[in-house]
mmCIF entry with sequence, helices, sheets and N, C-alpha, C, O atoms, coordinates in Angstrom:
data_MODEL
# 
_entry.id   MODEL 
# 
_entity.id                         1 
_entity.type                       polymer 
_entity.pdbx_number_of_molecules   1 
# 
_entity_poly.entity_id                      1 
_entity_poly.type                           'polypeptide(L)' 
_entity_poly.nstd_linkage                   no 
_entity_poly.nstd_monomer                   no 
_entity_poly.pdbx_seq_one_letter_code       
;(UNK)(UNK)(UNK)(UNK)(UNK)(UNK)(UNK)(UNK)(UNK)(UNK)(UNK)(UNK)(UNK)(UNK)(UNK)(UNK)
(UNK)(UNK)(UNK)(UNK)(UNK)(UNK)(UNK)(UNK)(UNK)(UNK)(UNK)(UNK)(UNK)(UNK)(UNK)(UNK)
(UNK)(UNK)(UNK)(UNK)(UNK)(UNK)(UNK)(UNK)(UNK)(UNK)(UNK)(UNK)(UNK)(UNK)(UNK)(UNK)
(UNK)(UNK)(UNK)(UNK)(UNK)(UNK)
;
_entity_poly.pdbx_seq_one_letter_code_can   XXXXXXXXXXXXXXXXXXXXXXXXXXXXXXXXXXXXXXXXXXXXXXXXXXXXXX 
_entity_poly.pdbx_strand_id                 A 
# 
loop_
_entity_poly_seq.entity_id 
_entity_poly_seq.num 
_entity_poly_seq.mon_id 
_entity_poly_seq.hetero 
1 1  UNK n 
1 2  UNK n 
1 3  UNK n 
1 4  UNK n 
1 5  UNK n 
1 6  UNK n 
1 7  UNK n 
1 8  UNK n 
1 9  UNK n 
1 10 UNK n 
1 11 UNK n 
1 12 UNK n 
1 13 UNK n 
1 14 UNK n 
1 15 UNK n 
1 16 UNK n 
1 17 UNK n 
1 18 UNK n 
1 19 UNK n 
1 20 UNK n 
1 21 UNK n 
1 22 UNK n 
1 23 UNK n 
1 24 UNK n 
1 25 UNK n 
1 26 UNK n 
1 27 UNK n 
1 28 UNK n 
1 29 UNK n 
1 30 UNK n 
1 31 UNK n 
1 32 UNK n 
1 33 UNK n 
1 34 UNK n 
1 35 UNK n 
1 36 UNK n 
1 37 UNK n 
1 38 UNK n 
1 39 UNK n 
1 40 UNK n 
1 41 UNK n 
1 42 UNK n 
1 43 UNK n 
1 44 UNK n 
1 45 UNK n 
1 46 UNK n 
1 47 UNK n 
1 48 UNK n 
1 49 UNK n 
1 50 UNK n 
1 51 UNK n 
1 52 UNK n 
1 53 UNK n 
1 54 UNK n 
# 
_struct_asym.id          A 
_struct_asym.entity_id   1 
# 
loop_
_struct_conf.conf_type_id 
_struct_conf.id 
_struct_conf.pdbx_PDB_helix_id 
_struct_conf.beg_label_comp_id 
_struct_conf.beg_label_asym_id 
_struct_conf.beg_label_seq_id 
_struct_conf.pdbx_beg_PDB_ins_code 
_struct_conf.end_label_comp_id 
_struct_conf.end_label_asym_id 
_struct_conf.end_label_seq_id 
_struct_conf.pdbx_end_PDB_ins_code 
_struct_conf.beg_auth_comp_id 
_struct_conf.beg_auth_asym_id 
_struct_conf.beg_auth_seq_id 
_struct_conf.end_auth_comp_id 
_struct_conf.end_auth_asym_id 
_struct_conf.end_auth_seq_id 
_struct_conf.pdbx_PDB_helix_class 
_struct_conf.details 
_struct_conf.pdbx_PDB_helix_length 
HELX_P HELX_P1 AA1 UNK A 2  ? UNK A 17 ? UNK A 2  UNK A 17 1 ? 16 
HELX_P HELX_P2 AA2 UNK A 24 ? UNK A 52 ? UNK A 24 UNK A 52 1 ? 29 
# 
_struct_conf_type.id          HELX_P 
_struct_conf_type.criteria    ? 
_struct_conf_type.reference   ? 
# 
loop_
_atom_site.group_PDB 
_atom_site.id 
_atom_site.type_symbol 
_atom_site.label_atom_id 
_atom_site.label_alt_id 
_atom_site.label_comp_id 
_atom_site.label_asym_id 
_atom_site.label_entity_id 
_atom_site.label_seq_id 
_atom_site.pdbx_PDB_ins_code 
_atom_site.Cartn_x 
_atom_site.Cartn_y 
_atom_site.Cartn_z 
_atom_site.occupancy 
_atom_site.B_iso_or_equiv 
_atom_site.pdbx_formal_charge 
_atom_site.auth_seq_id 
_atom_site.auth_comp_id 
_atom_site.auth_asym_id 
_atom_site.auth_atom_id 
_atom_site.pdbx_PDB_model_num 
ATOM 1   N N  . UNK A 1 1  ? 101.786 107.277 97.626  1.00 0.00 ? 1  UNK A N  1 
ATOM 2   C CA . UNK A 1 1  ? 103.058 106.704 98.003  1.00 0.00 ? 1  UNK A CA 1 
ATOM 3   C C  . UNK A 1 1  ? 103.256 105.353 97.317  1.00 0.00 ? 1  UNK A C  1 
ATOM 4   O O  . UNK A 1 1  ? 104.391 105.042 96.956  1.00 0.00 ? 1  UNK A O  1 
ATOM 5   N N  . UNK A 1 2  ? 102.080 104.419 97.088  1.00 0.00 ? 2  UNK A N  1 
ATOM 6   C CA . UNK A 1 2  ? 102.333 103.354 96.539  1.00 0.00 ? 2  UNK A CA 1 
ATOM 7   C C  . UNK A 1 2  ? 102.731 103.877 94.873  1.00 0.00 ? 2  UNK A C  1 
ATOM 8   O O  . UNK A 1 2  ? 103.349 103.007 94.259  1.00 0.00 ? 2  UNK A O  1 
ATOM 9   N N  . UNK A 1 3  ? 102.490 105.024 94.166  1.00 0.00 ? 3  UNK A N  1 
ATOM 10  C CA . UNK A 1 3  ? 102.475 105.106 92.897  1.00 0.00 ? 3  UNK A CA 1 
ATOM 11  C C  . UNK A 1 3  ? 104.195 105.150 92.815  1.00 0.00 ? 3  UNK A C  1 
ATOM 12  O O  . UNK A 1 3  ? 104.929 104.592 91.999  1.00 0.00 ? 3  UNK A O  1 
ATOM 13  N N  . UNK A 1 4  ? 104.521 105.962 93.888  1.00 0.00 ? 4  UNK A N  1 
ATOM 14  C CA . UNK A 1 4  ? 106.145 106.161 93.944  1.00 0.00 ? 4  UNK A CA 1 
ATOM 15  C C  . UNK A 1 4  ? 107.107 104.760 93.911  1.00 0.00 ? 4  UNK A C  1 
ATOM 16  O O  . UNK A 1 4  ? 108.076 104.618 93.166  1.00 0.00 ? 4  UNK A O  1 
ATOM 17  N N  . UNK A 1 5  ? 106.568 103.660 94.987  1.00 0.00 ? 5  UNK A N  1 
ATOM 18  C CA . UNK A 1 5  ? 107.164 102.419 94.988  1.00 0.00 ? 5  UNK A CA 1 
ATOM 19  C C  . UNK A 1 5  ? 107.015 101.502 93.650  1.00 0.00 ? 5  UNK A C  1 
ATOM 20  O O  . UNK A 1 5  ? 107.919 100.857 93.119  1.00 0.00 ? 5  UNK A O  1 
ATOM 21  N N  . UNK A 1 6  ? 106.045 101.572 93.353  1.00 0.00 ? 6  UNK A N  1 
ATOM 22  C CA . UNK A 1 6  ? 105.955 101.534 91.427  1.00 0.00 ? 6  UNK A CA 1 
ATOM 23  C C  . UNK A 1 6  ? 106.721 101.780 90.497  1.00 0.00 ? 6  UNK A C  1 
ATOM 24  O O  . UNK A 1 6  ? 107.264 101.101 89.625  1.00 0.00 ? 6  UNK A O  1 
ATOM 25  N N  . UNK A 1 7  ? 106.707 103.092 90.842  1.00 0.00 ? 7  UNK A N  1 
ATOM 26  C CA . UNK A 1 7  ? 107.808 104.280 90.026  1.00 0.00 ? 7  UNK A CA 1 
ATOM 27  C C  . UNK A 1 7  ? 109.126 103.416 89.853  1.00 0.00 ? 7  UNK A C  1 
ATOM 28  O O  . UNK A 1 7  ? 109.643 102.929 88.847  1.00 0.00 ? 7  UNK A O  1 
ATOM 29  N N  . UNK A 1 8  ? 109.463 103.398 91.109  1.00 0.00 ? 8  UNK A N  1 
ATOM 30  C CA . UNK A 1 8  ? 111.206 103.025 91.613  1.00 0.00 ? 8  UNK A CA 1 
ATOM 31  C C  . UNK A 1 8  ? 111.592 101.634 91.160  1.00 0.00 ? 8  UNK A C  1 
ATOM 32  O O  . UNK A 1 8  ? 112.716 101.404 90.712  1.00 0.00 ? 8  UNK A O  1 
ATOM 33  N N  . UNK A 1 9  ? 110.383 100.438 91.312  1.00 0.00 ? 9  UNK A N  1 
ATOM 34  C CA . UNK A 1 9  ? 110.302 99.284  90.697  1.00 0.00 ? 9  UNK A CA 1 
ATOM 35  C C  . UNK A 1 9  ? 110.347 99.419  89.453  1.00 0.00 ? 9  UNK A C  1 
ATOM 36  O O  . UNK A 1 9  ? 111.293 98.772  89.004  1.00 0.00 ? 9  UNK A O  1 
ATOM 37  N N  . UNK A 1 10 ? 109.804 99.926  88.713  1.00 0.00 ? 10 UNK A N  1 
ATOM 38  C CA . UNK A 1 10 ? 109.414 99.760  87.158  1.00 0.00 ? 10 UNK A CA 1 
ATOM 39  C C  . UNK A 1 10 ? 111.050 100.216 86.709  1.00 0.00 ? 10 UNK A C  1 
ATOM 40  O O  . UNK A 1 10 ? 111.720 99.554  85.916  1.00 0.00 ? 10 UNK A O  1 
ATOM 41  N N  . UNK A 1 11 ? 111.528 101.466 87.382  1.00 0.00 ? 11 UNK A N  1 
ATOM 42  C CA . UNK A 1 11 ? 113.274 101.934 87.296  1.00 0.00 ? 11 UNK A CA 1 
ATOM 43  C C  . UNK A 1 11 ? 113.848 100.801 87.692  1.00 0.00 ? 11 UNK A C  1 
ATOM 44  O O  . UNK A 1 11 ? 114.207 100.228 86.664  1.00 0.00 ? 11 UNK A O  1 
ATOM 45  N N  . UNK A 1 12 ? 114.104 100.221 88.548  1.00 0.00 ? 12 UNK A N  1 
ATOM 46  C CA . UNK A 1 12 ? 114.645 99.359  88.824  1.00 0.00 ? 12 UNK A CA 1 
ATOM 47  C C  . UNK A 1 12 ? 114.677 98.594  88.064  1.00 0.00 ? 12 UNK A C  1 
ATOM 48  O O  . UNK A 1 12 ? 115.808 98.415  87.612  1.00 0.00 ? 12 UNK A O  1 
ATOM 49  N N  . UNK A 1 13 ? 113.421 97.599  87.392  1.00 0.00 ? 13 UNK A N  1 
ATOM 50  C CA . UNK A 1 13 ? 113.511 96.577  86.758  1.00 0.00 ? 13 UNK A CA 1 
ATOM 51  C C  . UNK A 1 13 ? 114.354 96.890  85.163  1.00 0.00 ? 13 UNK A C  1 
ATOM 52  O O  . UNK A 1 13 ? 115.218 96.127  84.732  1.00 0.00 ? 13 UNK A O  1 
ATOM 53  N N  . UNK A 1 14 ? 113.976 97.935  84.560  1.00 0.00 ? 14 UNK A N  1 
ATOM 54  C CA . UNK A 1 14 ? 114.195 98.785  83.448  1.00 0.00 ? 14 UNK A CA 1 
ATOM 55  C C  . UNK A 1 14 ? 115.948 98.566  83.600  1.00 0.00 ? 14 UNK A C  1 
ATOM 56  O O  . UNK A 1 14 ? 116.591 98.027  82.699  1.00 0.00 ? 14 UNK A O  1 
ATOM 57  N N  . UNK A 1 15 ? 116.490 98.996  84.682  1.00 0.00 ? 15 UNK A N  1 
ATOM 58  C CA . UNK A 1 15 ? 117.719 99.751  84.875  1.00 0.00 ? 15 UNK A CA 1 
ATOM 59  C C  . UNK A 1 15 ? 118.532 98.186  84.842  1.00 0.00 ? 15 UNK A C  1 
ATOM 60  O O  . UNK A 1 15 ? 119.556 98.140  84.160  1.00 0.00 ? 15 UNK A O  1 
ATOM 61  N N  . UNK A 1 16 ? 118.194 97.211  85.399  1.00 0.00 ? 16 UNK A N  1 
ATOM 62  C CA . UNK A 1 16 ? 118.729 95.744  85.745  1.00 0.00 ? 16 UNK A CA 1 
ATOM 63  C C  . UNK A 1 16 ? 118.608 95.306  84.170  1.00 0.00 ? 16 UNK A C  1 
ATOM 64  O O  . UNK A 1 16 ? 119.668 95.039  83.604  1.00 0.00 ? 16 UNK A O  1 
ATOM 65  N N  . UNK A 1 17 ? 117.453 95.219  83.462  1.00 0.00 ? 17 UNK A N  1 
ATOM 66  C CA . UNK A 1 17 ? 117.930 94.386  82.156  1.00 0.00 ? 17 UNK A CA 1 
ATOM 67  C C  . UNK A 1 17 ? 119.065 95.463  81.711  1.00 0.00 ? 17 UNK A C  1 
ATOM 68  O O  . UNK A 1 17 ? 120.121 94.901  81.421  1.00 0.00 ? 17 UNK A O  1 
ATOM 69  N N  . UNK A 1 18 ? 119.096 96.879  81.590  1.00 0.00 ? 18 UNK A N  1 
ATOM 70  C CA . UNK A 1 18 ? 119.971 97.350  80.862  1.00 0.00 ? 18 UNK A CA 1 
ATOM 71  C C  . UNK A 1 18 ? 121.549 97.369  81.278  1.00 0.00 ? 18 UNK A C  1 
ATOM 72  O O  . UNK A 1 18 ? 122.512 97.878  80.705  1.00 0.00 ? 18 UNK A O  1 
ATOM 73  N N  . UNK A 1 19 ? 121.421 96.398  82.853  1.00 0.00 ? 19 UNK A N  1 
ATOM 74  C CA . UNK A 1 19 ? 122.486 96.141  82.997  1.00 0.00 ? 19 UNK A CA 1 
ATOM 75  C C  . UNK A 1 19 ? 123.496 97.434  84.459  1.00 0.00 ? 19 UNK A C  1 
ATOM 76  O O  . UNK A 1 19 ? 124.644 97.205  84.840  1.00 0.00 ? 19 UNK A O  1 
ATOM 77  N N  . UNK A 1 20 ? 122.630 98.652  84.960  1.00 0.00 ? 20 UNK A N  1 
ATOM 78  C CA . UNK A 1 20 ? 123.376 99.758  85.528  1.00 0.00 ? 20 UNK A CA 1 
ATOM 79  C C  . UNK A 1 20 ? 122.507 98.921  86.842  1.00 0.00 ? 20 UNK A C  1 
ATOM 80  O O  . UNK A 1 20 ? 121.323 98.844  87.168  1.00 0.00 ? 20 UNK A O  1 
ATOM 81  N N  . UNK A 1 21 ? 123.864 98.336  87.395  1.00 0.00 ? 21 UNK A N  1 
ATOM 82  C CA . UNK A 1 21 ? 123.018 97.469  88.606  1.00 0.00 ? 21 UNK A CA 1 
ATOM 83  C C  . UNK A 1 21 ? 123.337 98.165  89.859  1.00 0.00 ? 21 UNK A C  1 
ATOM 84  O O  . UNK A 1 21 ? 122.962 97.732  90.949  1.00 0.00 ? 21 UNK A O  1 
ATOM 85  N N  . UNK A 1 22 ? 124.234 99.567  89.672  1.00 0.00 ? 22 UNK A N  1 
ATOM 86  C CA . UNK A 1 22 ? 124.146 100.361 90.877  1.00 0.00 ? 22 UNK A CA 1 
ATOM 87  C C  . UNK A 1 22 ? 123.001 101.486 91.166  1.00 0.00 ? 22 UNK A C  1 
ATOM 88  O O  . UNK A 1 22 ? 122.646 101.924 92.261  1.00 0.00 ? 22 UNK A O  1 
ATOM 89  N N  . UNK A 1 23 ? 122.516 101.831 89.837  1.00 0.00 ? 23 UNK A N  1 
ATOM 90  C CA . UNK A 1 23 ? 121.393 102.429 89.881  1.00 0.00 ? 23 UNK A CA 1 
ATOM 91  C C  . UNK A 1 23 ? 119.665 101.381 89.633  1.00 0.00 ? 23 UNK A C  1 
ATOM 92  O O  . UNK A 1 23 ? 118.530 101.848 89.537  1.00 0.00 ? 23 UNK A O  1 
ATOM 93  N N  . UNK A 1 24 ? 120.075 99.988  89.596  1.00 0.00 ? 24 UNK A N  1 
ATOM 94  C CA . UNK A 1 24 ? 118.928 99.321  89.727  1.00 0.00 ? 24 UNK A CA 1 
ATOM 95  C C  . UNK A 1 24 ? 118.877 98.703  91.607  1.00 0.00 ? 24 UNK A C  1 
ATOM 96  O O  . UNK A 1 24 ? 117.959 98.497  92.401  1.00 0.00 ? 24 UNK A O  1 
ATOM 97  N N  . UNK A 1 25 ? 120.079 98.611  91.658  1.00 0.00 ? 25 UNK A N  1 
ATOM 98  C CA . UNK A 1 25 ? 119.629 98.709  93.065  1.00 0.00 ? 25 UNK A CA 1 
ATOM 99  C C  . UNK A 1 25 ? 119.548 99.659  94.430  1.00 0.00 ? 25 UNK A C  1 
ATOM 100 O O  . UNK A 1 25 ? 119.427 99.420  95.631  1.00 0.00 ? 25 UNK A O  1 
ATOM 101 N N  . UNK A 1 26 ? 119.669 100.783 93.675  1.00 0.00 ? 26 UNK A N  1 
ATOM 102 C CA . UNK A 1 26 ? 119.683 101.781 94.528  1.00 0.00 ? 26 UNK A CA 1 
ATOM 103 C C  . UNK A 1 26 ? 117.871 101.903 94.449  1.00 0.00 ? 26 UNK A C  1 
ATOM 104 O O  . UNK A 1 26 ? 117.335 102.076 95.544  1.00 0.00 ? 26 UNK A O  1 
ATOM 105 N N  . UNK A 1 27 ? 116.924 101.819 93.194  1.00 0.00 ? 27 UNK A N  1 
ATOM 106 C CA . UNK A 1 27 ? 115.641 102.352 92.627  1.00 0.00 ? 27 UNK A CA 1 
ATOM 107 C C  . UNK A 1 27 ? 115.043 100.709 93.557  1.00 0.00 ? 27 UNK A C  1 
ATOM 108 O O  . UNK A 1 27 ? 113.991 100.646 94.192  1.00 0.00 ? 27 UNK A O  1 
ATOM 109 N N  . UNK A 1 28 ? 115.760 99.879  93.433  1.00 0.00 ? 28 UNK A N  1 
ATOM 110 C CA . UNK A 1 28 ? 114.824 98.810  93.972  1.00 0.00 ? 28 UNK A CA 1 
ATOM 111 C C  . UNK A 1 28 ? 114.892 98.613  95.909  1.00 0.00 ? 28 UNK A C  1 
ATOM 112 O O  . UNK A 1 28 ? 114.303 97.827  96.651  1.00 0.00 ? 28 UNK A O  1 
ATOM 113 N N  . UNK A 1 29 ? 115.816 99.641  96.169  1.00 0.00 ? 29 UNK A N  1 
ATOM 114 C CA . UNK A 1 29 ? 115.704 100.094 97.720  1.00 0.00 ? 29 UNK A CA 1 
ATOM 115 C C  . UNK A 1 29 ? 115.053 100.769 97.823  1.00 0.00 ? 29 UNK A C  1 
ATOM 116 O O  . UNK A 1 29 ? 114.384 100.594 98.841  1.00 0.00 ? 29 UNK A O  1 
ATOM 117 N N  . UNK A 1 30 ? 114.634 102.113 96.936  1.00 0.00 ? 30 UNK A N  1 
ATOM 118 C CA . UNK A 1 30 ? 113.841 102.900 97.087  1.00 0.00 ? 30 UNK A CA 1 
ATOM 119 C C  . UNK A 1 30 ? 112.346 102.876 97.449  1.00 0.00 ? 30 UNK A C  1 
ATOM 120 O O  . UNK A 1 30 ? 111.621 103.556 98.176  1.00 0.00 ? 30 UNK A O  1 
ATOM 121 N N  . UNK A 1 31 ? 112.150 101.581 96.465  1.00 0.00 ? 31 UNK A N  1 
ATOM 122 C CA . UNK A 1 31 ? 110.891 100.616 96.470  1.00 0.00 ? 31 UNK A CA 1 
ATOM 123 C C  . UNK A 1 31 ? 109.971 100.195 97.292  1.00 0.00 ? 31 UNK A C  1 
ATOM 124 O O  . UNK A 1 31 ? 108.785 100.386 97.563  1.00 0.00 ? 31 UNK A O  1 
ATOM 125 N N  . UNK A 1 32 ? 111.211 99.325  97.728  1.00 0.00 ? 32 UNK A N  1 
ATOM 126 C CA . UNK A 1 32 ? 110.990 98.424  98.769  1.00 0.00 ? 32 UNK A CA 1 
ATOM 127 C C  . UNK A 1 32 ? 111.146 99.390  100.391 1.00 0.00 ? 32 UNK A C  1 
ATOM 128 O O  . UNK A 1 32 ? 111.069 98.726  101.425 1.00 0.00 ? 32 UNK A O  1 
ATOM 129 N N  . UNK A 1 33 ? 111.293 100.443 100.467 1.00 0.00 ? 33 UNK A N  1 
ATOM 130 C CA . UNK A 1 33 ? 111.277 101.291 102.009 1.00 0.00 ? 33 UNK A CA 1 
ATOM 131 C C  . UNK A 1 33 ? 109.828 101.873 101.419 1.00 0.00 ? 33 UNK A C  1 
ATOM 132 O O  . UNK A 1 33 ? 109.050 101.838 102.373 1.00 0.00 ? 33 UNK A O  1 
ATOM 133 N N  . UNK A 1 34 ? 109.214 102.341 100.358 1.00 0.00 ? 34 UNK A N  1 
ATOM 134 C CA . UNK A 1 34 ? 108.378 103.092 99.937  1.00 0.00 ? 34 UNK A CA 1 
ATOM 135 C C  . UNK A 1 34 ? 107.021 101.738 100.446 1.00 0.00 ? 34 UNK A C  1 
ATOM 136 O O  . UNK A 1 34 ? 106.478 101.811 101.548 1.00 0.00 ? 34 UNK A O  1 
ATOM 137 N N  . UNK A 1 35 ? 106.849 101.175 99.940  1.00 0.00 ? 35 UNK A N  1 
ATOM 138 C CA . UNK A 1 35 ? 106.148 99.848  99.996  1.00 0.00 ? 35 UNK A CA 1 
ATOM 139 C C  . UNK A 1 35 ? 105.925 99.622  101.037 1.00 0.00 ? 35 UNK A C  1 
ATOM 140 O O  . UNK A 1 35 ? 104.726 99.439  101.245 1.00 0.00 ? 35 UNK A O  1 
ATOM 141 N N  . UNK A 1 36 ? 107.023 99.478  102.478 1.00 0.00 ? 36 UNK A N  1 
ATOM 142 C CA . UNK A 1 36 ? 106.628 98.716  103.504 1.00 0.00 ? 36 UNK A CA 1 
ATOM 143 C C  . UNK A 1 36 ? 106.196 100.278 104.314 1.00 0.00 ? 36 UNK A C  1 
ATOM 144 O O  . UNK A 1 36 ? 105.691 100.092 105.421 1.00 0.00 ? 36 UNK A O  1 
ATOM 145 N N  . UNK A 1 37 ? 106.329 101.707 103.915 1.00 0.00 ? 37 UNK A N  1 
ATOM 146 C CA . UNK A 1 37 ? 106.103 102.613 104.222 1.00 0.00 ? 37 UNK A CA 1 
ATOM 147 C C  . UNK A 1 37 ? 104.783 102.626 104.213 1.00 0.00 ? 37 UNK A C  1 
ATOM 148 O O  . UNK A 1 37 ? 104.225 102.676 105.309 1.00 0.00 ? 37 UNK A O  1 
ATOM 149 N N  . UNK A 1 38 ? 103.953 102.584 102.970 1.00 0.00 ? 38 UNK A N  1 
ATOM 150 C CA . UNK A 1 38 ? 102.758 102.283 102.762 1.00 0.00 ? 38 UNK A CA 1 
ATOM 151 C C  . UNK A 1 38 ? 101.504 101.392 103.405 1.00 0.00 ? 38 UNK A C  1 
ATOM 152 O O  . UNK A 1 38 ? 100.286 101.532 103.507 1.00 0.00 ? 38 UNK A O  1 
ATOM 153 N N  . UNK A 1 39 ? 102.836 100.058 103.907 1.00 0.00 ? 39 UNK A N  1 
ATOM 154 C CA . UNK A 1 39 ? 102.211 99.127  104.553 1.00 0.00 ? 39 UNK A CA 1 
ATOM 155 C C  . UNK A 1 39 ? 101.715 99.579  105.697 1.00 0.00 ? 39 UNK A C  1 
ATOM 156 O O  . UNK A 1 39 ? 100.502 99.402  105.816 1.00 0.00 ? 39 UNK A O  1 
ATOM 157 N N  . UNK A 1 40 ? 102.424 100.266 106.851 1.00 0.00 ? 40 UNK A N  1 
ATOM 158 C CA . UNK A 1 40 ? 102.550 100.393 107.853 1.00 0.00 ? 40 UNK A CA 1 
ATOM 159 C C  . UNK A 1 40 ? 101.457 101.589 107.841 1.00 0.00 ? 40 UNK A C  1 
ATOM 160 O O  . UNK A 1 40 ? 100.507 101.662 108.621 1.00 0.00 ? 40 UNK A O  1 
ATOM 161 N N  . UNK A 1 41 ? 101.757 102.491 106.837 1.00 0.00 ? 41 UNK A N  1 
ATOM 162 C CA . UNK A 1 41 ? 100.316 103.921 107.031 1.00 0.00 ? 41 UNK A CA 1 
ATOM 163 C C  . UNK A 1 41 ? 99.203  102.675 106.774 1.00 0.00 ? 41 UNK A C  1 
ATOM 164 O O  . UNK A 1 41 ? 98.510  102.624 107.790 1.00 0.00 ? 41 UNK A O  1 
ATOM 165 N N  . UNK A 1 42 ? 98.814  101.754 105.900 1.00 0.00 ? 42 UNK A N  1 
ATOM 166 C CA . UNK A 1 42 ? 97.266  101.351 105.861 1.00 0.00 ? 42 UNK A CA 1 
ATOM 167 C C  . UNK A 1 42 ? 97.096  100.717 106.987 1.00 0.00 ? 42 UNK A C  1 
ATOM 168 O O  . UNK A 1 42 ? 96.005  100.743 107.556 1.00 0.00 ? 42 UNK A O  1 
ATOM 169 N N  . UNK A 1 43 ? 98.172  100.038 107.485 1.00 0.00 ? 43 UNK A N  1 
ATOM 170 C CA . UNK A 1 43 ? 97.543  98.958  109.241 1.00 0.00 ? 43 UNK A CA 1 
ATOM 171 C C  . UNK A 1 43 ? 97.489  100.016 109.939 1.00 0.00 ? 43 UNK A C  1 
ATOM 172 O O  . UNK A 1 43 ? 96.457  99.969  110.609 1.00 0.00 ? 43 UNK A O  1 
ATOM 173 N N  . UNK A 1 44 ? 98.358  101.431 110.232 1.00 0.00 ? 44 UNK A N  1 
ATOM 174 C CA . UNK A 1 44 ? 97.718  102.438 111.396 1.00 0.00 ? 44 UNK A CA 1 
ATOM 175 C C  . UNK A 1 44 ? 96.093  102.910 110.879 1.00 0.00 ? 44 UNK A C  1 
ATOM 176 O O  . UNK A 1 44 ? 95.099  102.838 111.602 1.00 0.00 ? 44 UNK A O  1 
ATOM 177 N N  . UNK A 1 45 ? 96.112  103.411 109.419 1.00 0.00 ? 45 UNK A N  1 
ATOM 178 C CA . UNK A 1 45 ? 94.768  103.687 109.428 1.00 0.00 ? 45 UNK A CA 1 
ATOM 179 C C  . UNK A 1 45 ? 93.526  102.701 109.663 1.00 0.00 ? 45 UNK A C  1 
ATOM 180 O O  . UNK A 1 45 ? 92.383  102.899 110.076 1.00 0.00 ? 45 UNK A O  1 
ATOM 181 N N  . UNK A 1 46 ? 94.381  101.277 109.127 1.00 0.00 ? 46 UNK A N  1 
ATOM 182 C CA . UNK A 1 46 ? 92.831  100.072 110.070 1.00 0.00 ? 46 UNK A CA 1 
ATOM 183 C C  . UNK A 1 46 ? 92.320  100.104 111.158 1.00 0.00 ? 46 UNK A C  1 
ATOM 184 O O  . UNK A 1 46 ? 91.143  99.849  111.412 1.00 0.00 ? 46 UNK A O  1 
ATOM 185 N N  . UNK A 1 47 ? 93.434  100.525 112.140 1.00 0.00 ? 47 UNK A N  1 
ATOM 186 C CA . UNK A 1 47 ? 93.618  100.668 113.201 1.00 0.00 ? 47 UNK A CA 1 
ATOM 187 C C  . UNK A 1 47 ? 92.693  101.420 114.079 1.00 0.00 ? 47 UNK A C  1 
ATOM 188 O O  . UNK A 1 47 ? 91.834  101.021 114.865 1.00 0.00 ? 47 UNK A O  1 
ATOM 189 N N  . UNK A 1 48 ? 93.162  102.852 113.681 1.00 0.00 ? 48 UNK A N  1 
ATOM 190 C CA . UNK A 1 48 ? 92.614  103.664 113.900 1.00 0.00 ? 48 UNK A CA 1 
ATOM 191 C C  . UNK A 1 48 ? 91.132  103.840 113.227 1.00 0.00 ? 48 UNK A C  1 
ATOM 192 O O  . UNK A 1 48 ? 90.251  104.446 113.838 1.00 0.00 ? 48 UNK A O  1 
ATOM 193 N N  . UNK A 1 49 ? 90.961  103.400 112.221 1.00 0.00 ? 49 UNK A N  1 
ATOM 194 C CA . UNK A 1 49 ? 89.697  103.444 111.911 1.00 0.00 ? 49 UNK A CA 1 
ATOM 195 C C  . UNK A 1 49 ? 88.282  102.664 112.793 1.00 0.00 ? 49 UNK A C  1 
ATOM 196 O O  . UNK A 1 49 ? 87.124  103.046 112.962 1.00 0.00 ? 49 UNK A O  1 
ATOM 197 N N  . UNK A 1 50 ? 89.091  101.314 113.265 1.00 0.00 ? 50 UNK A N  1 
ATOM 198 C CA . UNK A 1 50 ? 88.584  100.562 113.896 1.00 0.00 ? 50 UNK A CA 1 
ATOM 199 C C  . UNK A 1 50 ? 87.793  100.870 115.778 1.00 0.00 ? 50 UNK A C  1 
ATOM 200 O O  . UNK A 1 50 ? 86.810  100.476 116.405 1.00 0.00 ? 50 UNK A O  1 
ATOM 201 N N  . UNK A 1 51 ? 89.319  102.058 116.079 1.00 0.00 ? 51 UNK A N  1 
ATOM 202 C CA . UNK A 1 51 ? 88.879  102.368 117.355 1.00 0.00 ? 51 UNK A CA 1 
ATOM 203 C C  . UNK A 1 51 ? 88.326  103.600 117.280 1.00 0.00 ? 51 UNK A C  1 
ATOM 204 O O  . UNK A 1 51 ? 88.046  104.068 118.383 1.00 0.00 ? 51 UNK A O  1 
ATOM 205 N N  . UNK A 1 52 ? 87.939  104.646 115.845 1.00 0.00 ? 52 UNK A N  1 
ATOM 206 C CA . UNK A 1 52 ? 86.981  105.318 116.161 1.00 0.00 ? 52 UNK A CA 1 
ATOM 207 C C  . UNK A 1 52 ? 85.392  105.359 115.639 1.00 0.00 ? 52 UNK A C  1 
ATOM 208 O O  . UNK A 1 52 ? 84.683  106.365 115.653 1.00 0.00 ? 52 UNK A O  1 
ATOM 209 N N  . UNK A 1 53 ? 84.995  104.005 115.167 1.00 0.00 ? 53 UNK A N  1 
ATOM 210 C CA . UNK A 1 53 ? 83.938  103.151 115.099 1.00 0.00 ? 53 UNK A CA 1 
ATOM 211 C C  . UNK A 1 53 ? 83.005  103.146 115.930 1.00 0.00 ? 53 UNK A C  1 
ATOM 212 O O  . UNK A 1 53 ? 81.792  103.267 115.761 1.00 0.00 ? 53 UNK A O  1 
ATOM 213 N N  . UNK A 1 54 ? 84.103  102.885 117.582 1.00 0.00 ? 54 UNK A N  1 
ATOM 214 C CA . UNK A 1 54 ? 82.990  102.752 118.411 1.00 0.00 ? 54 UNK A CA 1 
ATOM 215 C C  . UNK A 1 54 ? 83.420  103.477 119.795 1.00 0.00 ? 54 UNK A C  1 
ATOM 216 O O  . UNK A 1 54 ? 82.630  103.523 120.739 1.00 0.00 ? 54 UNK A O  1 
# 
């Protein structure tokens, strides 16, 4: 999932110098929900990793 928020960034950034700023910010929303998506699966898996430890 993080390779995808990558993906959408690297489009994004690509898409903004070339100037198509409805499709650079559509790829840099994409991103940024992908990203904090990611965030949220690694703190449940800390999480959970933590309470089946012990």
């Amino acid at each position: 999932m993080l390779y995808y928020a990558l993906v959408f960034l690297v489009i994004a950034l690509i898409a903004g110098i070339l100037g198509f700023g409805g499709i650079a910010g559509a790829s840099a929303g994409i991103a940024q929900v992908l990203f904090f998506l990611f965030l949220a699966f690694l703190v449940i898996s800390l999480v959970v990793g933590l309470f089946r430890r012990t």
